[in-house]
C-alpha positions as CSV (number, residue, x, y, z in Angstrom):
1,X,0.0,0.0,0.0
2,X,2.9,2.5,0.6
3,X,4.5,2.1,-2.5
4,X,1.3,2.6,-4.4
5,X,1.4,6.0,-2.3
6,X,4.7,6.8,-3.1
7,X,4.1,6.3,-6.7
8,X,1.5,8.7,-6.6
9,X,3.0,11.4,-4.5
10,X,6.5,11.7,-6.6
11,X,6.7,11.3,-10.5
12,X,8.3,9.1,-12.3
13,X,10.9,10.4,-15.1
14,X,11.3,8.9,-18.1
15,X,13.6,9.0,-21.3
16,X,11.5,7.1,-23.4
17,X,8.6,9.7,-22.9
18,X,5.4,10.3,-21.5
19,X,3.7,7.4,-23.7
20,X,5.4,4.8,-22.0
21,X,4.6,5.8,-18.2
22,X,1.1,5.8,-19.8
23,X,1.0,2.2,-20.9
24,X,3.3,1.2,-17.1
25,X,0.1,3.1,-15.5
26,X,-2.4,1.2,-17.7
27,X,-0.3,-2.1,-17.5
28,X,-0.2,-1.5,-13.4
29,X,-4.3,-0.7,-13.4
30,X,-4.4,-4.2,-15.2
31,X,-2.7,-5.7,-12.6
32,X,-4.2,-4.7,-9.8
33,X,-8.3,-4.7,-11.4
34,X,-7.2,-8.3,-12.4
35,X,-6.1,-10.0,-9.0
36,X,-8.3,-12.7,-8.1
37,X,-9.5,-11.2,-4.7
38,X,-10.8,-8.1,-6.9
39,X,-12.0,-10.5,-9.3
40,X,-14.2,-12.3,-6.7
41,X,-15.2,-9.0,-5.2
42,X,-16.8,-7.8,-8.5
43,X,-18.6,-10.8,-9.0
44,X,-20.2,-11.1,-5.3
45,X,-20.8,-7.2,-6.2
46,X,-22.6,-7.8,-9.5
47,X,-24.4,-11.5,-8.2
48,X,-25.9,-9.0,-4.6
49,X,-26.6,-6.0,-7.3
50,X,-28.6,-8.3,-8.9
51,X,-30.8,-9.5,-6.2
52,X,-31.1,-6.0,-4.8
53,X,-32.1,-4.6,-8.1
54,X,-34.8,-7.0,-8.9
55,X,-36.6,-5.5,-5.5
56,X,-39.0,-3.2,-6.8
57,X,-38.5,0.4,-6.3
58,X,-34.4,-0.1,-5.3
59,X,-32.5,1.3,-7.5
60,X,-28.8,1.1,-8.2
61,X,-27.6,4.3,-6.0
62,X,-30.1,3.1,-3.3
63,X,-28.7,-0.6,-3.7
64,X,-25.4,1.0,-3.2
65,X,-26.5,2.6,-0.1
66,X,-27.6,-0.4,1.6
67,X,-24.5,-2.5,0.8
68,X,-22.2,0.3,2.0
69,X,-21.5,-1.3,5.2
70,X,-20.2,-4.6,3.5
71,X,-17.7,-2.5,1.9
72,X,-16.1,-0.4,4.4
73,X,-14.0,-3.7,6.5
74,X,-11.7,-4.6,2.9
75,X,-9.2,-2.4,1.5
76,X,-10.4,0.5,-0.7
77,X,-9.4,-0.5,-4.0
78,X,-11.4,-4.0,-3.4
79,X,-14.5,-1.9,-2.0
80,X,-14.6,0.5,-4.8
81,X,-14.5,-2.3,-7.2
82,X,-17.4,-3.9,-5.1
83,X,-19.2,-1.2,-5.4
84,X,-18.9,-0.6,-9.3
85,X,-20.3,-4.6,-9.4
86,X,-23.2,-3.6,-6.9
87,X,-24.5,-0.7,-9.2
88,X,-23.7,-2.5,-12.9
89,X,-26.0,-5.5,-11.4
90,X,-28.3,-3.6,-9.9
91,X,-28.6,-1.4,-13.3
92,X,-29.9,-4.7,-14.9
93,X,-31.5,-6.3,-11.8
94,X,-35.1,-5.2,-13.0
95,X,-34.4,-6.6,-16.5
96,X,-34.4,-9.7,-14.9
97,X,-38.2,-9.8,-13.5
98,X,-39.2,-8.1,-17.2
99,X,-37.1,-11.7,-19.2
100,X,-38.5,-14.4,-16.9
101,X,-42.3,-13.0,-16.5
102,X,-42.0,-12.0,-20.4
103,X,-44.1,-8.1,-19.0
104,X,-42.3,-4.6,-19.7
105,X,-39.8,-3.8,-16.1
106,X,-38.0,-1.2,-15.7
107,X,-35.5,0.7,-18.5
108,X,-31.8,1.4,-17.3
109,X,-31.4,4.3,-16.0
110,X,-28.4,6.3,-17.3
């Protein structure tokens, strides 16, 4: 955790040029979004959107709300991907109702 701090707080110099700290950055965002621990959290994130969102009335930002608490006891980078899951499922969670019941739910909010 401190050396992602340290990376942030003092820049890195480069002789190659500023593409190629761009694609370390985008390489490093890789690495981190794809660790299996993030992984997992996303998909308990998207699977609990889900069954929120099919609740009538519970949207995604008050399915986000409710599932706060979950979030706040694993590190940050790991809750904020949870979260993202929690409102992408939730988005779609009233599709689900509308494809098994074959009647018009609710439209996506964007």
């Amino acid at each position: 955790m401190f050396e992602i701090w340290l990376l942030c707080q003092f820049p890195r110099e480069s002789s190659l040029g500023g593409e190629s700290l761009m694609l370390h950055d985008l390489f490093f965002g890789f690495s981190v979004a794809l660790q299996p621990v993030n992984l997992l959290a996303s998909f308990i994130g998207v699977f609990i959107g889900t069954l929120v969102g099919v609740l009538p009335g519970i949207g995604p930002v008050g399915a986000m709300s409710l599932l706060l608490p979950v979030s706040l006891g694993i590190s940050p980078v790991t809750g904020i991907i949870m979260l993202a899951g929690i409102y992408y499922g939730a988005m779609y969670g009233g599709s689900t109702t509308s494809i098994l019941v074959n009647i018009p739910g609710e439209r996506p909010r964007w």
